[in-house]
C-alpha positions, 0 to 999 in steps of 0.5 A: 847337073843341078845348081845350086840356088843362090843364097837369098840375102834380106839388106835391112836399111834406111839409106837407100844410097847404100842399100841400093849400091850394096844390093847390086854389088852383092847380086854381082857376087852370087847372092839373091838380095831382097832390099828393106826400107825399115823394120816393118818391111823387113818383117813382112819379107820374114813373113812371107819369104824368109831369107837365109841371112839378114843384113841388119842396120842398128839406126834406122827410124821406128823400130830400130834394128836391136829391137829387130835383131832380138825379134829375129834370134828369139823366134827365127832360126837365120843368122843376122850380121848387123851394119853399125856406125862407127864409134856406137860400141855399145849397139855391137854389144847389146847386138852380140848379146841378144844372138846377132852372128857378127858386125860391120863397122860402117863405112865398110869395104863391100869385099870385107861384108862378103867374106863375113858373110860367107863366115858365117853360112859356113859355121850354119852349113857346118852345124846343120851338117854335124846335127844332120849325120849324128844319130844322138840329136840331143846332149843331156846333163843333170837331167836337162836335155838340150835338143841340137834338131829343134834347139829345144831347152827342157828341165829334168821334170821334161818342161820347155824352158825357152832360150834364145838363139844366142844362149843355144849357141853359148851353152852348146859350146859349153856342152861341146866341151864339157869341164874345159877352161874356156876364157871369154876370148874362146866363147866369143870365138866359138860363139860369134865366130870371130875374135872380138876382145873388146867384148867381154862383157858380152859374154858376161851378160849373156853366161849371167842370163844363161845361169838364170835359165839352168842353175838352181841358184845363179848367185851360186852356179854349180854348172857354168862355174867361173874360174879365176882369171881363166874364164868359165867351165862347165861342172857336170858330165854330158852325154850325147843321146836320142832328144825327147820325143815331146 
């Protein structure tokens, strides 16, 4: 019987007090672990080896981990759960925002870290699972097409237009569940995979940067409309077909 790989963690800190101790404790639990010191040996490790998930501390000397963080959801396709001190809500947000998957709060109990992590392979294992079995790969609206394989954005006219992984994951949810309410609190349980009500305006921000990208005039939306005191719904008829070759 063939075993299953183990899955190959990158911990990205400055500390080597608790990226050491944390390392050992997560190999005890299954995973392969590869430790950074900072972001420029993170980055080579993403380079040359790339895991399937990072563990990514906020303060860290030079480049810090937002900026790394951003860096990753823009350009790679591996979920990230960031490793924030305690009292720095704003870092979660911005985090949340730029396409982080989740947050611990430090100090952190290591059982706690583990079963995040595990949340959040199972939410990747079973999107890559749906994509993989459906023959319709791509939803289709007002002419746009979002591609669920390549998680490629085109216009009616067949341009790219770039979007980041946490705008992907937003719109898709609203694709998913085309002209359905859903309040901020449903988003950030669908997007991030937990319940987060302190961040509303996570959400906010992030339907703001996705109108820039899909409405032909973001002060007046007629796609991700907004709903009194109910959150947002998307306006339009969606249709699952085959995604564009190009």
């Amino acid at each position: 019987m063939t075993e299953t790989a183990p899955t190959n963690i990158l911990l990205v800190d400055d500390e080597a007090s608790l990226r050491e101790p944390l390392a050992e404790y997560l190999t005890g639990q299954g995973f392969s672990v590869r430790g950074a010191e900072n972001a420029s040996a993170a980055r080579t490790f993403l380079r040359d080896t790339p895991p399937d998930l990072v563990l990514l501390d906020v303060m860290m000397p030079g480049e810090d981990g937002l900026s790394l963080c951003r860096f990753i959801t823009e350009n790679l396709e591996l979920p990230v759960i960031l490793l924030t001190a305690r009292g720095e809500a704003t870092d979660r947000i911005v985090g949340l925002e730029i396409g982080a998957d989740d947050y611990v709060v430090k100090p952190f109990e290591p059982r706690e870290l583990v079963a995040r992590i595990r949340s959040v392979l199972r939410r990747g294992a079973r999107s890559a699972g749906t994509q993989a079995t459906s023959d319709e790969l791509a939803y289709e609206f007002e002419g746009w097409q979002l591609d669920t394989l390549k998680h490629r954005l085109t216009d009616p006219e067949g341009a790219l237009v770039p979007i980041s992984a946490a705008e992907y994951r937003l719109l898709s949810a609203f694709l998913d569940r085309p002209r359905q309410v859903l309040d901020r609190d449903r988003l950030l349980d669908i997007v991030q995979g937990r319940e987060a009500h302190a961040f509303d305006r996570a959400v906010d921000n992030q339907v703001s940067r996705l109108r820039g990208k899909i409405e032909v005039d973001r002060s007046d939306p007629q796609l991700i409309q907004t709903v009194r005191g109910g959150g947002y719904r998307f306006a339009a008829d969606v249709a699952r077909v085959q995604g564009r070759s190009n």
